[in-house]
C-alpha positions in Angstrom: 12.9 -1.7 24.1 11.6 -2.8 20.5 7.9 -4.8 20.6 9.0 -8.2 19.6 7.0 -10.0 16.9 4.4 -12.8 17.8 5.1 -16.2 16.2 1.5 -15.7 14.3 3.2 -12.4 12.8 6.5 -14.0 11.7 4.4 -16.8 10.2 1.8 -14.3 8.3 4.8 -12.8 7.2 6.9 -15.8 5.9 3.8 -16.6 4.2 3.4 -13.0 2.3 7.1 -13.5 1.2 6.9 -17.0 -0.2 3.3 -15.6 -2.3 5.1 -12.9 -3.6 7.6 -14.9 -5.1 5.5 -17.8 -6.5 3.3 -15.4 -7.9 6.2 -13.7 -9.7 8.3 -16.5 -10.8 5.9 -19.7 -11.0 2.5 -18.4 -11.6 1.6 -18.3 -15.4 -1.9 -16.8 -15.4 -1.8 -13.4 -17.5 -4.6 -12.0 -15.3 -2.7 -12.2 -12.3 0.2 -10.0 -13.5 1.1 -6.4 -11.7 -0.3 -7.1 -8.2 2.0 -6.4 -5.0 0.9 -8.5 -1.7 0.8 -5.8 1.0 -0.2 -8.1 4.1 -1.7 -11.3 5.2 -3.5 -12.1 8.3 -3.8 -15.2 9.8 -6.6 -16.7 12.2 -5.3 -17.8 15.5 -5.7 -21.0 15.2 -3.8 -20.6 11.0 -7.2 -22.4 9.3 -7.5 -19.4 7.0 -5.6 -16.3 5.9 -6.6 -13.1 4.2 -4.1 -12.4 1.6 -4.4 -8.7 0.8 -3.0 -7.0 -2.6 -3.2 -4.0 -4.5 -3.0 -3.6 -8.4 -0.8 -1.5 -10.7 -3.9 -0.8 -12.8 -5.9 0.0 -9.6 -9.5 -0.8 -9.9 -9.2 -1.4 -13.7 -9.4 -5.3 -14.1 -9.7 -6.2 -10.5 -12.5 -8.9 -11.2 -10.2 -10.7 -13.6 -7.6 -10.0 -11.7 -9.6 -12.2 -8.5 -11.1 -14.5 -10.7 -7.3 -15.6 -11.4 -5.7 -15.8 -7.9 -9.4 -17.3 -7.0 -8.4 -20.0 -10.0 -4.9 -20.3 -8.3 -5.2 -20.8 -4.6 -5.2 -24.1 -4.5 -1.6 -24.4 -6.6 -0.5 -21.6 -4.2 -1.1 -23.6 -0.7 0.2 -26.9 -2.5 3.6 -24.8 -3.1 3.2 -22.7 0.0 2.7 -26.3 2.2 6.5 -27.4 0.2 8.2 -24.1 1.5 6.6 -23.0 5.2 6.6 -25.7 7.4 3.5 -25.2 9.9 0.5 -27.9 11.3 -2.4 -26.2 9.8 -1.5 -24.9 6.3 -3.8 -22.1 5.6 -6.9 -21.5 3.4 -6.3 -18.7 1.8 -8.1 -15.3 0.9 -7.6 -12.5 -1.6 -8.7 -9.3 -0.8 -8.4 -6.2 -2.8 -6.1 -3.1 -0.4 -7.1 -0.4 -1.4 -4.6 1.8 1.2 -2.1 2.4 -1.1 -4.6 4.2 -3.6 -5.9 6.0 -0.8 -2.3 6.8 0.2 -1.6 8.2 -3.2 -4.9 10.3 -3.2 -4.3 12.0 0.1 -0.6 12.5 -0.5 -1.9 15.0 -3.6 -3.9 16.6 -1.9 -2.0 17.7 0.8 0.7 18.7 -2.2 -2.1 20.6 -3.8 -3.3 22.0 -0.3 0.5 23.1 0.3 0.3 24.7 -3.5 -2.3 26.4 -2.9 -0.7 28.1 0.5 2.0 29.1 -1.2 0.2 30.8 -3.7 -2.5 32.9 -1.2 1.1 34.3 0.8 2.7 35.0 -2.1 -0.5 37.0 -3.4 -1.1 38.2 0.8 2.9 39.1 0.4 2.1 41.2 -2.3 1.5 45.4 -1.5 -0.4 47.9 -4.0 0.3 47.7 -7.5 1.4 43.9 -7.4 5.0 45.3 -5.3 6.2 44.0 -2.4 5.5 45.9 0.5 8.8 47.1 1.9 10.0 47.2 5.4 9.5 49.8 7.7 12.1 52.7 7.8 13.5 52.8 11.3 13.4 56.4 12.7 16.5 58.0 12.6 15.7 61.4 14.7 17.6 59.9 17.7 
């Protein structure tokens, strides 16, 4: 049976949606360009939420880049208070997420630690004189 979402996660995510999109379409700071909301979470009782996002650029500009949506929250929970209807409208948080960098990294190194297997049982493959070993000849005194 599928774990059904909590009203607080529906919320946080209603609220990630609607960023994402006044970001892209109604926010005109340059400095806030290339940045993908990956997750927000909300306090229980909604006072404050930690929007978290990760950059194109990675860590290249990401003080600008914070100093912007820093400059911009305020415009963000006007507009966000216009489209999601809730009591409490949250404060709301930027935080750099660093996972999908992280995700990236490990992902080539498991691609390099695969290479690299391949290459010691191609060379362990390998018999005298850089030939395949061939198979054993079955006895055929029977």
């Amino acid at each position: 049976m599928p774990k059904e979402f909590s009203r607080g996660q529906r919320v946080a995510e209603q609220i990630r949606r609607e960023l994402a999109e006044l970001i892209r379409l109604e926010l005109k700071d340059p400095r806030v360009g290339f940045i993908t909301l990956t997750d927000v979470e909300l306090t229980p009782d909604y006072a404050h939420a930690k929007v978290f996002f990760t950059s194109m650029t990675g860590h290249e500009g990401l003080e600008e880049i914070q100093r912007g949506l820093r400059r911009a929250s305020s415009f963000l929970r006007r507009e966000l208070g216009r489209r999601v209807r809730i009591h409490t409208l949250p404060e709301l948080h930027f935080v750099y997420d660093p996972s999908v960098e992280t995700g990236n990294r490990i992902s080539a190194l498991i691609d390099q630690a695969l290479e690299s297997d391949r290459h010691y049982a191609e060379e362990a493959g390998e018999g005298e004189a850089g030939k395949p070993e061939s198979p054993p000849e079955e006895d055929s005194s029977r």
